[in-house]
N, C-alpha and C positions, 0 to 999 in steps of 0.2 A: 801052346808053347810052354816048353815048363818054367819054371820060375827066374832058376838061374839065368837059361840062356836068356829069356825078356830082360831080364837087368842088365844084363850083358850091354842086349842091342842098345838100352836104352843113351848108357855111362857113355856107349862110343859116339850116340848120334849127340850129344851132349859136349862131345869132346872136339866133334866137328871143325874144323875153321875154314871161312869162305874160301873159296878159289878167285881166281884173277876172270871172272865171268865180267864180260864189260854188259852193264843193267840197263832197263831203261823204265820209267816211271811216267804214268799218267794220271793226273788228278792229287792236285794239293789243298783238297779242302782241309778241313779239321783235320780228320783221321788222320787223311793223306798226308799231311806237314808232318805227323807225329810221328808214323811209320818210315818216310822215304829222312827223316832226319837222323835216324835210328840208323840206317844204311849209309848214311855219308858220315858219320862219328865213328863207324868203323873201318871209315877209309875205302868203302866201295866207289868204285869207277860206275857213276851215274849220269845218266840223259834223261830230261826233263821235257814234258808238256804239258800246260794247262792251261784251259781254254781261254781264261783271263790272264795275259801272260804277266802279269804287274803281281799277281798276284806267285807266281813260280819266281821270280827275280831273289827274292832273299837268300835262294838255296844256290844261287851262283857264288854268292860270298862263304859260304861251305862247301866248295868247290863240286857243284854240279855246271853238266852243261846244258842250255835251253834250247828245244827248238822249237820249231813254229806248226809243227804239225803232228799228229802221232804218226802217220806214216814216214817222216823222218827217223824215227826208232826204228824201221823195219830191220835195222842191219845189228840191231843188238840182239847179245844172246838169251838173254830173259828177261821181258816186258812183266811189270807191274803195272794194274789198273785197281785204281781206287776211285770211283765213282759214285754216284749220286744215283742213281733209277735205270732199269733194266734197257730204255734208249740211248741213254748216254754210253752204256757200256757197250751195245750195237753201233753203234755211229765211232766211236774210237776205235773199235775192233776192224768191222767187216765195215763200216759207211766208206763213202767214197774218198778221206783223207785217212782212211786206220788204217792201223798196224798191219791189218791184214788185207791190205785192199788188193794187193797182188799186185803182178808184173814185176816184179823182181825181187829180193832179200828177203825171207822173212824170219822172225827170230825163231830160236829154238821151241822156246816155254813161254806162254804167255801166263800169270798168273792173276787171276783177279781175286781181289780182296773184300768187291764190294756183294752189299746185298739184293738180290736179283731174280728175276724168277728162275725157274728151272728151264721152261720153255726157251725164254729169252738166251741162255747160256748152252741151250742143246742148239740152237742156229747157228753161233758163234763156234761152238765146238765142231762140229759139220765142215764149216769153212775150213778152219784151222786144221783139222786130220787131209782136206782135200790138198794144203798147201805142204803139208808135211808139219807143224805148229803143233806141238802137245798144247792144251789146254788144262792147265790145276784151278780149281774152283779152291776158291780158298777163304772165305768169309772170315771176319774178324769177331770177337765177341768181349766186346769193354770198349772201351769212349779214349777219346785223346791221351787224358789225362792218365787212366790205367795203360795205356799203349808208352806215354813218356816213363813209367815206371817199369815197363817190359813185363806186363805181368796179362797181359792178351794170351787168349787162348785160340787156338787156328785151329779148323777144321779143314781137312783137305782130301780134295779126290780126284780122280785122274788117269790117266797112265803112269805105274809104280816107276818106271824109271825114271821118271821126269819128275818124280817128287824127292828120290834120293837125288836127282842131280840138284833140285831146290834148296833140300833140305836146309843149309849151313845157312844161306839168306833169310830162309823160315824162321828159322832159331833164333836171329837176332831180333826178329822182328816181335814174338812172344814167349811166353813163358813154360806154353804147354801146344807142342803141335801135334795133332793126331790124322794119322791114316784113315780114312775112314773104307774107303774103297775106289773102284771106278766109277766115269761119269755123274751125275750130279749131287751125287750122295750125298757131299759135303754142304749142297745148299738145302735139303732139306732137314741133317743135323742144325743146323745156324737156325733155321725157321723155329724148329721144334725150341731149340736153347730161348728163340725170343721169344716164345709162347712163355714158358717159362716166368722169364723175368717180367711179365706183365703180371702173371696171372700173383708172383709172390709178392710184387709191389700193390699191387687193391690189398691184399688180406695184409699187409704192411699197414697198409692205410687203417683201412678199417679196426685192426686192434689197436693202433695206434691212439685212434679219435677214440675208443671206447675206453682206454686203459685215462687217457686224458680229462673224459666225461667223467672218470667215477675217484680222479683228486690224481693221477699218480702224471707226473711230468712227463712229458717225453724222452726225454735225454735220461732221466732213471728208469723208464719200459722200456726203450730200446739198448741202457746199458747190461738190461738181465737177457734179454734177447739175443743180442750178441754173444755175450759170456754162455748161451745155453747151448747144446744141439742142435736146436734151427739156427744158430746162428752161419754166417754165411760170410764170403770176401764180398759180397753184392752188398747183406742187410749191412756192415760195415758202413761200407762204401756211401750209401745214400743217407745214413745216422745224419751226415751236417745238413745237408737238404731239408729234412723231416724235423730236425731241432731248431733250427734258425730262420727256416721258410726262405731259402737262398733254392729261388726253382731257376738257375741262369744255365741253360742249358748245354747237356751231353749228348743228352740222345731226345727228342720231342716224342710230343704224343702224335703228332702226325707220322713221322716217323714208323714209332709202335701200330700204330693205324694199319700202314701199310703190310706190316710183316705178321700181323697177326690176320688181315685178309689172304695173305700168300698161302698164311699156314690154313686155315681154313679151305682154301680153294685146295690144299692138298689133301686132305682129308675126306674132300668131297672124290674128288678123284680114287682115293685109297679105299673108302667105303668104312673109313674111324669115324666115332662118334665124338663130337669135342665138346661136350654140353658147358665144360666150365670155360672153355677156352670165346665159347661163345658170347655168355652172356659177360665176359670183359672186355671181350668187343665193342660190346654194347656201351659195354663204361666208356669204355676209350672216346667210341663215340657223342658221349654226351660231355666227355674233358675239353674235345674240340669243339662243339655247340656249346661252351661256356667262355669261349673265348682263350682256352689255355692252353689251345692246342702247337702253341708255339715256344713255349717254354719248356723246362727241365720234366717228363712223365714224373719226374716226385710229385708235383700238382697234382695227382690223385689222393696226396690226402685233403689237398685244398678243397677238392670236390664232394670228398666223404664228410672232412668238416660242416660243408655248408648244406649239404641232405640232415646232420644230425641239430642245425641250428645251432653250433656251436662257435665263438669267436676266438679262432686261433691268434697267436700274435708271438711272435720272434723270441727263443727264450735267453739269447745270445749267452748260450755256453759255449765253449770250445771244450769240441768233441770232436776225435779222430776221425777219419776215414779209413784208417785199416792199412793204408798204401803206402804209409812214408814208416808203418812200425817193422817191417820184413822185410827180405827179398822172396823174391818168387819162389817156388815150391822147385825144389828141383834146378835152383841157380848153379851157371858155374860162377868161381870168382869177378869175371867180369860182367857178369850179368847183376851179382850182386852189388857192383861199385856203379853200373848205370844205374840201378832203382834207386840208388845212395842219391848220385846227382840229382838226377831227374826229381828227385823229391824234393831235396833243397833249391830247383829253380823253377817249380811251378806254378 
């Protein structure tokens, strides 16, 4: 597409604003709070289900409504699922009280946000095309806290109509939403993206521990780091982690665990060789056999430290994270005044 016309597309889908689509949302964990809160600040007409209902109750006083089952959404036009592992997102969808269990209403677009296999989401889709239900695979990529600053990046794929019919809800939800294609494309983008952020956080670690071992701080190696060409909205982002030893978790190594097995089991499928991807598997695995498989994945420098016999210890500077100095790449004005907020009450 030549230049212009892409700019084009881009300023208008930018320029977007929701329609009166009445929504409905499943799963308020972490993520899920950050994103479906993002939807109701803009005044969307939203239905709420979460499996622990004590836990969905706060978003009634931001005026959602609750109900007691996700097949009570059936009759909304575009279902959001934010979930936890590729059964939960089968059992809300097609199980016997989901969204899509059939016998009567079901919504137009089901969009899931969470991460899942592909297998698991081609079942799901299956159903959903039988019932008339577009299915948008739509994984997220950043943690709570980058989602309260609007600066999420979405991957999506699908049926094209059903992602411009999405599109204005997408938008508010990140900062960068990209097409990727039909069916599941968009979850083995996310896998590859989480390959990714594991494989740059060990060599994070490891020069880290090494620039440390031979006299230089941390917070001065990772302030040149930053300021270089590798630097990164991610190496940013994890600086206070890696400076203060604050590993209070976004995203775990369990977590990473799992997504770098998904990306692996693709690979094996695809007939790619992941030789690096592999052996930080291995890390990951030995992060969780140290017991710190429950905390923030920055604990892999905790793990590199204690292979080089090294005594880390809190250097308690304040150091940015990257996320309260910008707005998003490509903000419009109000995208720019939530990252403003969202910064000052995180």
């Amino acid at each position: 597409m030549p230049a212009g016309r892409q700019a084009g597309r881009e300023a208008v889908s930018r320029n977007m604003k929701p329609s009166k689509h009445r929504l409905g949302w499943i799963g308020t964990g972490r993520m899920g709070s950050a994103l479906l809160t993002r939807l109701l600040d803009a005044g969307c007409d939203v239905a709420v289900y979460n499996r622990t209902r004590v836990k969905a109750e706060p978003f009634a006083r931001l005026g959602a409504q609750l109900v007691e089952r996700p097949a009570d959404l059936a009759d909304r036009d575009i279902v959001f699922t934010s979930v936890a592992a590729s059964q939960d997102f089968a059992d809300v969808t097609t199980g016997r009280d989901g969204v899509l269990a059939g016998g009567g209403p079901v919504p137009g677009v089901v969009i899931d946000s969470s991460t899942v296999s592909m297998e698991a989401s081609q079942k799901v889709r299956a159903k959903a095309e039988e019932l008339g239900t577009a299915l948008l695979a739509a994984p997220v990529s950043g943690n709570p806290k980058v989602a309260r600053a609007g600066r999420l990046s979405i991957a999506v794929s699908g049926p094209r109509e059903a992602f411009e019919t999405s599109l204005p809800y997408l938008q508010l939800l990140g900062a960068t939403v990209a097409y990727v294609g039909e069916g599941e494309r968009a979850r083995l983008v996310k896998i590859c993206h989480n390959l990714v952020l594991g494989v740059v956080t060990q060599i994070m670690a490891e020069t880290t521990v090494l620039a440390e071992r031979g006299g230089v701080s941390r917070a001065d190696y990772l302030e040149f780091l930053n300021g270089s060409v590798m630097g990164s909205t991610f190496t940013r982002y994890k600086t206070p982690a890696f400076v203060n030893l604050d590993f209070t978790p976004t995203f775990t190594g369990q977590l990473l665990r799992k997504d770098f097995e998904l990306g692996l089991e693709a690979a094996r499928k695809l007939d790619v060789p992941m030789p690096v991807s592999a052996l930080v598997h291995q890390i990951v695995m030995n992060l969780i056999g140290n017991e710190l498989g429950d905390v923030d994945f920055a604990s892999l420098l905790q793990l590199e430290a204690w292979g080089a016999h090294l005594n880390l210890l809190p250097e308690n500077r304040k150091v940015s994270d990257g996320l309260e100095d910008s707005p998003p790449p490509h903000a419009t004005d109000e995208q720019s005044k939530d990252a403003s907020r969202a910064s000052k009450h995180a």
